[in-house]
FIPA-707521 format. One line per 5 residues: number of its first residue (from 1); their letters; for each residue x negated, y, z of N, C-alpha, C. Coordinates in Angstrom, 2 decimals, padded with zeros to 5 digits. Each point is the difference from the previous one (the first is absolute). Last residue first. Layout:
NUM> A> X Y Z X Y Z X Y Z  ...
end
This chain:
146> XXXXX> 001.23 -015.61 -005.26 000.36 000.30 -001.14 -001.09 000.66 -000.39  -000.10 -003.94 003.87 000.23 001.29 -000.29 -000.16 000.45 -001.85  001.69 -003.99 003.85 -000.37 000.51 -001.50 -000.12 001.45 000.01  000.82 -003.92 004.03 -000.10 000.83 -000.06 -000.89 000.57 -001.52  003.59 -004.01 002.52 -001.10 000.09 -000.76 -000.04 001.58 -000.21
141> XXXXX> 001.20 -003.55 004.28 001.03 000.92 -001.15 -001.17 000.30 -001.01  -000.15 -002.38 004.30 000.11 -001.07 -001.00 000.50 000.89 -001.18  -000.81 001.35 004.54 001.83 -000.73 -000.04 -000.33 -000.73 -001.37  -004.07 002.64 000.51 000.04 -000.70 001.65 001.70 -001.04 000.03  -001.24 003.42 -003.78 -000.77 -001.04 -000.02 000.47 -001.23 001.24
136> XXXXX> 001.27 004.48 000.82 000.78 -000.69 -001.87 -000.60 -001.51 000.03  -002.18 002.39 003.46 001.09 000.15 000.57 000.98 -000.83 -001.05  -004.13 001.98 -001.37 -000.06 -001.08 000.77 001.24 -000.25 000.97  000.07 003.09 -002.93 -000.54 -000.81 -000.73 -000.40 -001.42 001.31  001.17 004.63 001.48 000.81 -000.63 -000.65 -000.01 -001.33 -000.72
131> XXXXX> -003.60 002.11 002.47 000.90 -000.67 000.87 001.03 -000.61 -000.75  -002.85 002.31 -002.37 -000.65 -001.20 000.42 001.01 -000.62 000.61  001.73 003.63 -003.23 -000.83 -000.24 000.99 -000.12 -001.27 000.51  001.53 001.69 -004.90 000.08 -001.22 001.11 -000.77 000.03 001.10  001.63 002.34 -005.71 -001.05 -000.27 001.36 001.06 -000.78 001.17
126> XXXXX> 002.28 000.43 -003.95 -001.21 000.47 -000.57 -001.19 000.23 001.05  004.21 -003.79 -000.39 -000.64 001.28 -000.02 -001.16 000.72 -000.70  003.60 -004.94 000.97 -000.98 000.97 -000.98 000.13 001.06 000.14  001.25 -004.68 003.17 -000.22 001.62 -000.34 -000.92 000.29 -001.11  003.31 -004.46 002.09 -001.12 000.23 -001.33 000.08 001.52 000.27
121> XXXXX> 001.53 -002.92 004.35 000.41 000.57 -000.85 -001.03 000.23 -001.28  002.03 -001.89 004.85 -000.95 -000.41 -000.96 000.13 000.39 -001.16  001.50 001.92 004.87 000.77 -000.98 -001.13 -001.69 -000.19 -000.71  000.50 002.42 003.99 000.24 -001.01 000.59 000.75 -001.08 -001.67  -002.91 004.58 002.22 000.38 -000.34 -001.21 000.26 -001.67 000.37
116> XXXXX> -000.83 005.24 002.71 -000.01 -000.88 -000.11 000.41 -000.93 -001.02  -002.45 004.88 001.48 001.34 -000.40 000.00 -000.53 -001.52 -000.25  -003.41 002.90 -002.36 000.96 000.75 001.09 001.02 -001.06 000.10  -003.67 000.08 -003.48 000.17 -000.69 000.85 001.45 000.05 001.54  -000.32 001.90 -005.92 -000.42 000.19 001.81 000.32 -000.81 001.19
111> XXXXX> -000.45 000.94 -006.03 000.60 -000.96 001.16 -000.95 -000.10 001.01  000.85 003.50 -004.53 -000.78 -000.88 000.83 000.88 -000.42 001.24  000.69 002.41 -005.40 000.36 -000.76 001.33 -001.36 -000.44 000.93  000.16 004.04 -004.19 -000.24 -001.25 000.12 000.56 -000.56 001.85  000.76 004.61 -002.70 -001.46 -000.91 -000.42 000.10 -001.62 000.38
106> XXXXX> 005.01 001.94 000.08 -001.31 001.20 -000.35 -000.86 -001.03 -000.67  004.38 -001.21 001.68 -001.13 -001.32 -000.18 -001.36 001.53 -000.16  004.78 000.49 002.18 -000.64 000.51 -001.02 -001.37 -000.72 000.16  003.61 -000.95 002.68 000.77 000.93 -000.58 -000.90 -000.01 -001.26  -000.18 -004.07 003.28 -000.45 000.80 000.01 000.78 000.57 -001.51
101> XXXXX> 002.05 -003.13 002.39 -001.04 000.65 001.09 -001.44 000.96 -000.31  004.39 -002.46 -002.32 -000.14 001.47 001.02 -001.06 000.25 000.56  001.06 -003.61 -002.77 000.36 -000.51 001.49 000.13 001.74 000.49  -001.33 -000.20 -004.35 000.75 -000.29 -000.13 000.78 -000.46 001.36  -004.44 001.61 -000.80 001.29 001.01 000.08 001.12 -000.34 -000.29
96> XXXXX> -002.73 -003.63 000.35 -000.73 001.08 001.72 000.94 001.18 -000.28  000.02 -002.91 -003.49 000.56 -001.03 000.72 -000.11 001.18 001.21  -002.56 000.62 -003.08 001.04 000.72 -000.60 001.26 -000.83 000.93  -005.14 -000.58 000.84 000.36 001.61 -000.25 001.55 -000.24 000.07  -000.28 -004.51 001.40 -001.23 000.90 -000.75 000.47 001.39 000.22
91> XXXXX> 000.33 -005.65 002.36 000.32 002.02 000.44 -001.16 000.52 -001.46  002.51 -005.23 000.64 -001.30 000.85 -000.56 000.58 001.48 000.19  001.53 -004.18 002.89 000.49 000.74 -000.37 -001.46 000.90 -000.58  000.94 -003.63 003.63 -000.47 -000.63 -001.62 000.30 001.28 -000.90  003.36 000.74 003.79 -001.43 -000.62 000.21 -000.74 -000.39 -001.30
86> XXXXX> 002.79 004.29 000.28 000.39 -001.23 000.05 -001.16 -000.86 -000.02  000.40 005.64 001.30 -000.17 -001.46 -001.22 000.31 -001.27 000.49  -000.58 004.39 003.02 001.49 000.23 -000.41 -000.48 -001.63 -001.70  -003.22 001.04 002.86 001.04 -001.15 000.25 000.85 -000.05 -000.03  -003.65 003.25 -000.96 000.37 -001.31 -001.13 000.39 -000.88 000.99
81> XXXXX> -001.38 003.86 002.35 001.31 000.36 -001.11 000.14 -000.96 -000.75  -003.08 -000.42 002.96 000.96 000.01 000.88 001.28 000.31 -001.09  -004.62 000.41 -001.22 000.23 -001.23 000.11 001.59 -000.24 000.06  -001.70 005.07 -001.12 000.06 -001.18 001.37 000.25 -001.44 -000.85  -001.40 003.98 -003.26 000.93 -000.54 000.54 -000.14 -000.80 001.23
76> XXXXX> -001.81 004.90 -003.28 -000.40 -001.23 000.96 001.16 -000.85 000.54  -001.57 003.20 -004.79 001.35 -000.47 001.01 -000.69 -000.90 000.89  -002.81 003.44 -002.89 -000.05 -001.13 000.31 001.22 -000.31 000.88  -002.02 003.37 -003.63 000.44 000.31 001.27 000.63 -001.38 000.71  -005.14 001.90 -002.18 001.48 -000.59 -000.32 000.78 -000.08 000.97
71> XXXXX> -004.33 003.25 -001.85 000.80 -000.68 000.88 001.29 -000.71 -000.36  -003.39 002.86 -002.86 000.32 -001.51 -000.36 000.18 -001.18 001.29  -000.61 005.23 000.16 000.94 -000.39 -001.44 000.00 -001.47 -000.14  -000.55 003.19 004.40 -000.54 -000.78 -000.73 000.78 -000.67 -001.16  -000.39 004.33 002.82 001.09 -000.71 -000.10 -000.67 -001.39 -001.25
66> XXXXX> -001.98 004.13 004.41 000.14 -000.74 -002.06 001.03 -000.67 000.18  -002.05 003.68 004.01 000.07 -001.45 -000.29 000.65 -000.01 -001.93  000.91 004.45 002.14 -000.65 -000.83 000.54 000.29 -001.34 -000.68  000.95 005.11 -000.10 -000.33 -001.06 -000.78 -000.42 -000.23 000.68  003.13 003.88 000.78 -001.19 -000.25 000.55 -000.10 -001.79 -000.72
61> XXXXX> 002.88 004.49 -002.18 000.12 -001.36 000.68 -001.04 -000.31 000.64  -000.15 003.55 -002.68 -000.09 000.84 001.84 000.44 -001.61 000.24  -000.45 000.50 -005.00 -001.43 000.23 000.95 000.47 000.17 001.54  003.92 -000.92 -002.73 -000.88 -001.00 -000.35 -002.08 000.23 001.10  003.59 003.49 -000.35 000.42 -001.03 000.61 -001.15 -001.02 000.06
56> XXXXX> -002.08 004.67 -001.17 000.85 -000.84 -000.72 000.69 -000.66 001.19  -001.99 004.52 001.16 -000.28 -001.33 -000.13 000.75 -001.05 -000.20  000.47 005.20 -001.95 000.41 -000.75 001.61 -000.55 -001.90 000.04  000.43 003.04 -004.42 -000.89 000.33 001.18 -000.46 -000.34 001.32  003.74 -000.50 -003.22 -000.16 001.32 000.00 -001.56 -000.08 000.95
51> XXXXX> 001.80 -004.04 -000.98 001.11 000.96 000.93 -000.45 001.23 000.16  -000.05 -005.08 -003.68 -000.89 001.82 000.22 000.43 000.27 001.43  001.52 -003.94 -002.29 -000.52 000.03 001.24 -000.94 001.26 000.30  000.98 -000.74 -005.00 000.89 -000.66 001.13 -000.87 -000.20 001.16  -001.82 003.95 -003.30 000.20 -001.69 000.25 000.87 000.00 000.95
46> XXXXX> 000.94 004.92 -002.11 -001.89 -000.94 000.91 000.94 -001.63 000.07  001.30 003.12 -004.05 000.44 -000.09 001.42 -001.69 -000.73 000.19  001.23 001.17 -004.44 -001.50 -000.20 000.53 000.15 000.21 001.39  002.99 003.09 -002.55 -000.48 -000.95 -000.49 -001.01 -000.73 000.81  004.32 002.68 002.36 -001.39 -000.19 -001.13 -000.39 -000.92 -000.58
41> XXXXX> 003.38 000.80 003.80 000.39 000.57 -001.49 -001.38 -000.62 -001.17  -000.57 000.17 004.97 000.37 -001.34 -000.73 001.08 000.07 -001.33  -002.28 003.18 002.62 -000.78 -000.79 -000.42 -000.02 -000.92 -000.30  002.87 004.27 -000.88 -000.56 000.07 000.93 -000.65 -002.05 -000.59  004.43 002.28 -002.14 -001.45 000.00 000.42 -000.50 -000.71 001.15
36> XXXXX> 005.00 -000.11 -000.57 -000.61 000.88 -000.71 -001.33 -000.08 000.39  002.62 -004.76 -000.51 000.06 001.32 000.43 -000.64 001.03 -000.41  000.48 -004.69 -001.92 -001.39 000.59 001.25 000.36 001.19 000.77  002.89 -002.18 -003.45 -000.08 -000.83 001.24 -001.38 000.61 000.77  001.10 001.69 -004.42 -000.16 -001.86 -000.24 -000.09 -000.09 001.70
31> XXXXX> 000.84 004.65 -001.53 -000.98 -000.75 000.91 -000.48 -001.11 -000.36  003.84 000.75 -003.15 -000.55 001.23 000.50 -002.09 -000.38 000.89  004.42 -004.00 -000.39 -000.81 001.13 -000.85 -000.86 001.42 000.74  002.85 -004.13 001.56 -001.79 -000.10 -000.14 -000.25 000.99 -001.00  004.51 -000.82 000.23 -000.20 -000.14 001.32 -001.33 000.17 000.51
26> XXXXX> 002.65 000.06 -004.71 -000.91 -000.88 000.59 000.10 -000.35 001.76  001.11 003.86 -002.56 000.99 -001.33 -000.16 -000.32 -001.15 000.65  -003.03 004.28 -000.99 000.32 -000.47 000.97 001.40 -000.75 000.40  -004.51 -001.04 -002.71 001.26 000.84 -000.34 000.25 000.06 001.26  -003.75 -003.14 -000.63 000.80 -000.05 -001.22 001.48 001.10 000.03
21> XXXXX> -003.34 -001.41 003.29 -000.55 001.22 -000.60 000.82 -000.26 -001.61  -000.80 -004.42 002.29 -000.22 001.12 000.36 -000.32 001.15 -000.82  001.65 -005.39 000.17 -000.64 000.78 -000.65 000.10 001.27 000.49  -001.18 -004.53 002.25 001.44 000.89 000.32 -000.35 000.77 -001.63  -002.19 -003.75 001.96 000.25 -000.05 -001.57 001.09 000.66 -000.09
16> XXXXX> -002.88 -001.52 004.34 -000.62 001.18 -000.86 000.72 -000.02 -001.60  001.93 -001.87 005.17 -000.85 -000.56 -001.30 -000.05 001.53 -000.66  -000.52 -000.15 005.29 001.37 000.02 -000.92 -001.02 -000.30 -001.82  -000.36 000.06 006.23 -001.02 000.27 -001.23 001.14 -000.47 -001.06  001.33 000.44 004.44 -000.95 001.16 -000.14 -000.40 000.12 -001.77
11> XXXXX> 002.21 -003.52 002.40 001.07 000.53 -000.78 -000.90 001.20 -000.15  -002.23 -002.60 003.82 001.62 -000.60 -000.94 000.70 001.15 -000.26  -004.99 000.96 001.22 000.99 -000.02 000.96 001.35 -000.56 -000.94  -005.35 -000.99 -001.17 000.64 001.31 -000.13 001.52 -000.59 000.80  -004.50 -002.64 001.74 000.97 -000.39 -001.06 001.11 001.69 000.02
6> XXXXX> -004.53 -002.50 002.65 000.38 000.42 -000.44 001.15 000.12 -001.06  -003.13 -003.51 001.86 002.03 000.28 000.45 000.62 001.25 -000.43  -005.15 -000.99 000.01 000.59 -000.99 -000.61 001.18 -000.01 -000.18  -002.50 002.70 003.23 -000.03 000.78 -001.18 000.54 -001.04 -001.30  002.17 -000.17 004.91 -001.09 -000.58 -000.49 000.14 000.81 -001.13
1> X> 002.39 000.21 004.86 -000.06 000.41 -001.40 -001.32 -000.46 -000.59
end
């Protein structure tokens, strides 16, 4: 559980443009829906995430570490997966979810040395480990990054 993931439970929370306290035809008259007294009848309830006292949810989670706001989430690919291409063949972003091999472009592609590459091919990415790049290069293929 993370204090980030938090989220109220599906179907808990309901739009606020009921009109209330209009009769009891209605269905919401009388009460308007609070029942008889007591501390949530009133005016000026305690805040969301009150519990009477008892140490909030939010305070008894144990925190650790951050979540960094300007991490990206980077797809890594093997080598080994661009030989589903045709030799002489330009691999881009939209060519890579278009072969399947990758579902969701997120932040950005990179090409991983991993595995073996036996066509000559044009790659445009957005990074390129060493091995990869030299491996593209090495069959005569050209390596672009975006």
């Amino acid at each position: 559980m993370d204090l980030s993931s938090l989220r109220p439970a599906e179907g808990s929370k309901q739009s606020n443009n009921f009109r209330r306290g209009r009769g009891h035809g209605s269905g919401n008259g009388k009460t308007a829906g609070k029942g008889h007294k007591g501390q949530k009848a009133r005016s000026g309830s305690p805040r969301i995430g009150f519990e009477g006292g008892q140490m909030p949810l939010f305070r008894r989670i144990p925190k650790r570490g951050f979540t960094n706001r300007n991490s990206k989430d980077i797809v890594g690919i093997n080598l080994s997966a661009l030989e589903v291409f045709d030799n002489d063949a330009t691999v881009s972003l939209d060519s890579l979810v278009e072969a399947g091999i990758v579902k969701n472009i997120r932040d950005g592609v990179k090409i991983l040395g991993n595995g073996e590459l036996t066509k000559k091919l044009t790659v445009r990415a957005n990074a390129f480990s060493a091995g990869a790049k030299s491996k593209i290069e090495a069959l005569g293929g050209k390596v672009e990054v975006i």
